[in-house]
C-alpha angles and dihedrals in degrees: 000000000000096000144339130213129194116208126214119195120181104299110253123228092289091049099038097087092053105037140358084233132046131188111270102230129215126216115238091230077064100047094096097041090049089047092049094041108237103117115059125215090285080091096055105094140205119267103292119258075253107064121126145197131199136172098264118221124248094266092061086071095037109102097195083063112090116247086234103051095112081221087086097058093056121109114237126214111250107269111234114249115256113271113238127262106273112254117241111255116279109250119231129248095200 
């Protein structure tokens, strides 16, 4: 491979609460006749009815972890936010 390009059109309804842009995707059953150049864009698709998020663990974002350790695919549980610093006792007027 030479080069690559991804290409981003407007988000649809599914992407629009995470980014203003979203990945076009290509059908397999496409993949051959997007390679060799006879379909247009009008093959690349919106995200499919079957599309899914989920709240990615820290390894996902880790760089030193490999793209193919099946760590990275599995859906983390929300962490909790931090509490707040205690606050020191009140002092008494009386």
């Amino acid at each position: 491979m030479i080069s690559a390009r991804i290409i981003t059109p407007d988000a649809d309804r599914f992407m629009k609460s995470i980014h203003n842009r979203m990945p076009a995707m290509l059908h397999p059953n496409d993949f051959d006749a997007w390679l060799d150049g006879s379909a247009g864009k009008e093959i690349l698709m919106k995200a499919p009815p079957g599309l899914q998020e989920w709240i990615v663990n820290r390894p996902m974002n880790n760089v030193r972890v490999g793209d193919d350790d099946p760590a990275t695919a599995v859906p983390a549980e929300p962490e909790a936010p931090p509490l707040p610093p205690e606050l020191p006792p009140l002092g008494s007027l009386f």
